[in-house]
N, C-alpha and C positions, 0 to 999 in steps of 0.2 A: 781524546788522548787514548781512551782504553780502545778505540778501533783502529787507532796506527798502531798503539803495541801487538792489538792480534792478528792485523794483516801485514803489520812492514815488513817482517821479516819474508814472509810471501810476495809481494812487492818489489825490495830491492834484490831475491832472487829474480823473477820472473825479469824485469827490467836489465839485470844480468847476462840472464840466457837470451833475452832480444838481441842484445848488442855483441853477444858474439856470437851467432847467428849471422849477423849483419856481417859481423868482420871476417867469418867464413869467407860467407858469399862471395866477401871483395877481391879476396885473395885469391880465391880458389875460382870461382866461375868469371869465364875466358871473359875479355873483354871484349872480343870480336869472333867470337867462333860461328861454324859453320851455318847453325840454325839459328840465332840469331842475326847471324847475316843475313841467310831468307826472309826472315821478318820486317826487319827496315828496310830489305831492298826492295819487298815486296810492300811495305807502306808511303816508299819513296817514290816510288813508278808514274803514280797518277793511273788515270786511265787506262785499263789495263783490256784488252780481245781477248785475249787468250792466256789458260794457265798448264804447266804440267805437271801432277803430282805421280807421285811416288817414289821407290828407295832409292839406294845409291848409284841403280842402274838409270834413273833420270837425273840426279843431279851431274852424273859425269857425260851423260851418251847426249843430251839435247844441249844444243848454243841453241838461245833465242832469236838470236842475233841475226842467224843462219835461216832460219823458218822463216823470220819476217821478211827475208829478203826474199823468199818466196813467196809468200802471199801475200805482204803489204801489212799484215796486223801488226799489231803491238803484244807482246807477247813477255812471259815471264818464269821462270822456270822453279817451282815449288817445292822439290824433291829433295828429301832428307836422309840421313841413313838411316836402314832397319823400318823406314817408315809405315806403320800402319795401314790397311784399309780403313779401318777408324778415324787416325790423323789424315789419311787422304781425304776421306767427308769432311774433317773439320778446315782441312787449308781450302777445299770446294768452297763452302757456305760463307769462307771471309772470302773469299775472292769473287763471289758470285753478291755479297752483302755491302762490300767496303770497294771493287773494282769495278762491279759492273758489267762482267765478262759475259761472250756469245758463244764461246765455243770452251773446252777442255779437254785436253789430253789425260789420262786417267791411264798409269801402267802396274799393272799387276804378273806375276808370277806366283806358282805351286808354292813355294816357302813360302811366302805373305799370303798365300790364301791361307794354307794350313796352320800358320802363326795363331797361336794361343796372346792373345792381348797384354795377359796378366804376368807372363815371361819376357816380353819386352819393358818391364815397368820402366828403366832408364831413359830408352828415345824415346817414350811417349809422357814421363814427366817432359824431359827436354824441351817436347815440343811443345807442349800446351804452356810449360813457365815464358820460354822465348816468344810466342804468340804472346801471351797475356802483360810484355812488357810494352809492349806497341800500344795496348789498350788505356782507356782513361781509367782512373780509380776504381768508380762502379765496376766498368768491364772488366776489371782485371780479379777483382776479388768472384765475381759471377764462375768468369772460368775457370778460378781456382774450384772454388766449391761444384762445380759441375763436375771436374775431374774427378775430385777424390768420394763424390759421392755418385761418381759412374758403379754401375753393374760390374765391371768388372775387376774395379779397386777399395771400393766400401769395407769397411770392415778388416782391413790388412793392414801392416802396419807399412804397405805402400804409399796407402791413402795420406797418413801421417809426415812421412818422411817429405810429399812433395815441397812440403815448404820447408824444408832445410837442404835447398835447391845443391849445393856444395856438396853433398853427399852423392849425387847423384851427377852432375855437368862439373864438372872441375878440371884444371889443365895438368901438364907436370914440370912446368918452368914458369913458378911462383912468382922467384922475381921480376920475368920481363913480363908477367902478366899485371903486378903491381904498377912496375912501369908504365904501361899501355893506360892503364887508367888512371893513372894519376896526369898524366899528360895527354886523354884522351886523345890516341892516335894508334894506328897500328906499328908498331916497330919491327917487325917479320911476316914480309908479306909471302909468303909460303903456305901455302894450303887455304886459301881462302877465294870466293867465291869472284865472278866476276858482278858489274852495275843487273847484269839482267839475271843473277841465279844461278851461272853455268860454273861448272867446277873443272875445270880442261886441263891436258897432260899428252905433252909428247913420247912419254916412255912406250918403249914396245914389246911385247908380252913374245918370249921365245917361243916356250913347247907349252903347247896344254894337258889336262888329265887325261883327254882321251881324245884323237880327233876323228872327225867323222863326219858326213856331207848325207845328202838324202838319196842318194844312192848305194850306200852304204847302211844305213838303218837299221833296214829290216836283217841284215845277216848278222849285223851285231844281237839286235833283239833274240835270234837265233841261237847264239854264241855265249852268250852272257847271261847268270841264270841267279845274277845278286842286283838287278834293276831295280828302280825304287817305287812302289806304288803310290801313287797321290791320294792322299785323303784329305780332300777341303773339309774346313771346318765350316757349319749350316751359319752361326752366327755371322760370320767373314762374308760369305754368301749374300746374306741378310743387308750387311751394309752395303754390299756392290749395286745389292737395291735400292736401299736408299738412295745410294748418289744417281742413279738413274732416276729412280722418283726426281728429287732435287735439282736435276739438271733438267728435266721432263716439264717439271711447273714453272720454272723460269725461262721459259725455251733456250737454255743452253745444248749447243750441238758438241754432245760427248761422244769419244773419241776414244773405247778401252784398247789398250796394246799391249803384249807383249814386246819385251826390247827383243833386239838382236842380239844372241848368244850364242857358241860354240859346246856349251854344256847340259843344255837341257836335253835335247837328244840321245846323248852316252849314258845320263843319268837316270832316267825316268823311263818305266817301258812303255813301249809305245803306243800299246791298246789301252794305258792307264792314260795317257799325256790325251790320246784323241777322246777319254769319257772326261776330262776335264776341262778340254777346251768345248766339248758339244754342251759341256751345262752351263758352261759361260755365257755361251752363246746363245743358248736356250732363252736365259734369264735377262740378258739384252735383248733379244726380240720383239721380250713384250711390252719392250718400250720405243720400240724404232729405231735402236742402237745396234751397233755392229761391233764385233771383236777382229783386231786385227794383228795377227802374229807375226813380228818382224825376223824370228827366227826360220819362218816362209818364205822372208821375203827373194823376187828372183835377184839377177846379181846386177842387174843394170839400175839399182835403187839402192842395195845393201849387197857387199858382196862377205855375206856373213862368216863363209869358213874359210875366212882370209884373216888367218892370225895375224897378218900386218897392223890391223886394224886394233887392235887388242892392247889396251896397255896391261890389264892383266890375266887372269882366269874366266872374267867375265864382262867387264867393262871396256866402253871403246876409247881409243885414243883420239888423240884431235882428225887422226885421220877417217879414223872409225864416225866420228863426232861430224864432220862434214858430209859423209853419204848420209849419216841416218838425218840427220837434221834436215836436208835437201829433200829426201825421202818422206818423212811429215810434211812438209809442205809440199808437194807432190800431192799427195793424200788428200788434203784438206782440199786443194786449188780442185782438184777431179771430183769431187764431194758437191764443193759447190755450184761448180757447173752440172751437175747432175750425170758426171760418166759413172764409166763401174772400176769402184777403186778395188775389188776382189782380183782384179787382173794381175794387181803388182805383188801376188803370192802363187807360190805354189800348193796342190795340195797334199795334205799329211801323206806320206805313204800306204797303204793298203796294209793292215796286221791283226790278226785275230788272235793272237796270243799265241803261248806253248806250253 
């Protein structure tokens, strides 16, 4: 009796805050949203060839659908928004652990390398809650505690917040989200993902920030004297290693890209864009891996400064969405017949600065 009176009142607090906690969650975190969609689409697949991660430039620019028809695999498309190189290692190691895959697509960009981990805290709770709902009990509590006592969240009150997951993934139409789950089913099928991951749009993007083709480059570079310089960050670096290590010891055939863009060129100066792709490519080498910039690519694969293609400033539309998809499996089919898939780019322009 004397140890309920000193701990109940702690007790029926604490039992409290669980349950509205809980009742957060339900209201607030989507019942079917994006990244959770890649999670069960991606534990539903079965057998899985091939994966693609990275941001929102893979979950809108690859159909699977589209690749497979080119090379026969099975394929799944992983990509999240704001995604990590970090969550890109982590969606690799389940898809390499729980799929079984031989090959991956791996896309990276100057913002995601240069990304600080610790300023994306939301997609990266996101991701690892939405992964860890697919897991059994052990595994799910494992990955919680992995996250918050990762390097880059210990000690913050990031690390804290990831389990009060409503703070952080929440929608802002309560009620039909209530709806959806009390009736488990989707009731607005708008903005959600297709059976293989792909996220597709026929809208078409008018005028861009700045347009400009590779014959034009280097006079812009000339011209313009507010370009942006890239500074990757070593630790981003560091995990681009890893996943080559990681794909290296499994014999997964990795596959780094750049998407096809209209902005990276206007934005970036061009003796910065070519020391960052040379250390890219540096750091795949010494593992048998190749980088490949679809922002190169020639036009009979991607015809990339073809704003048709564009549903917005940077992403492709379904039209965009069929060359490049076509173009990955192109890629892959020349790879493993052993041609030279270096052929289907062109190279950077010549610039020494100014």
């Amino acid at each position: 009796m004397r140890i309920f009176k000193k701990y109940g009142a702690f007790l029926c607090f604490l039992i409290l805050f669980i349950v509205i906690n809980l009742g957060m969650s339900f209201a607030l975190r989507p019942f079917s949203g994006s990244g959770s969609e890649m999670w069960r689409g991606f534990a539903n697949k079965g057998q899985i060839d091939m994966v693609y991660t990275g941001t929102s430039f893979c979950l809108c620019d690859i159909d699977p659908a589209l690749v497979d028809a080119e090379t026969g695999l099975k394929s799944y498309n992983m990509g999240t928004n704001m995604q990590s190189i970090q969550s890109s290692y982590i969606a690799l190691k389940e898809a390499i652990e729980r799929g079984g895959i031989t090959k991956a697509i791996v896309g990276i960009d100057p913002e995601i390398m240069e990304m600080n981990r610790q300023d994306n805290f939301r997609a990266e709770a996101c991701f690892v809650r939405n992964l860890s709902d697919t897991l059994s009990p052990a595994a799910r509590v494992k990955a919680g505690a992995n996250f918050v006592t990762s390097k880059d969240f210990i000690g913050t009150p990031s690390s804290v917040l990831y389990y009060f997951p409503w703070t952080y993934d929440r929608v802002s139409n309560i009620p039909n989200n209530i709806r959806e789950k009390l009736q488990s089913q989707i009731l607005d099928m708008t903005d959600h993902r297709d059976e293989n991951g792909h996220y597709g749009s026929d809208e078409m993007y008018g005028e861009g920030r700045h347009f400009l083709d590779l014959t034009s480059v280097v006079a812009w570079n000339n011209e313009v004297d507010d370009l942006y310089y890239i500074n990757v960050r070593q630790d981003n670096l560091d995990t681009l290693e890893d996943i080559a290590k990681l794909c290296k010891a499994n014999d997964v055939e990795l596959f780094v890209i750049a998407f096809p863009t209209t902005q990276a060129l206007s934005v970036y100066r061009l003796d910065s864009y070519r020391d960052y792709t040379d250390t890219v490519k540096a750091l795949l080498s010494g593992y048998g891996y190749e980088f490949y910039d679809y922002t190169l690519a020639k036009e009979e694969y991607v015809d990339v400064f073809n704003l048709e293609i564009y549903r917005d400033n940077g992403h492709l539309n379904n039209a965009g969405t069929e060359q490049f998809s076509r173009a990955l499996g192109i890629m892959v089919n020349k790879y493993e017949a052993g041609e030279d898939v270096t052929e289907m780019f062109y190279d950077l322009p010549a610039y020494e600065g100014n």
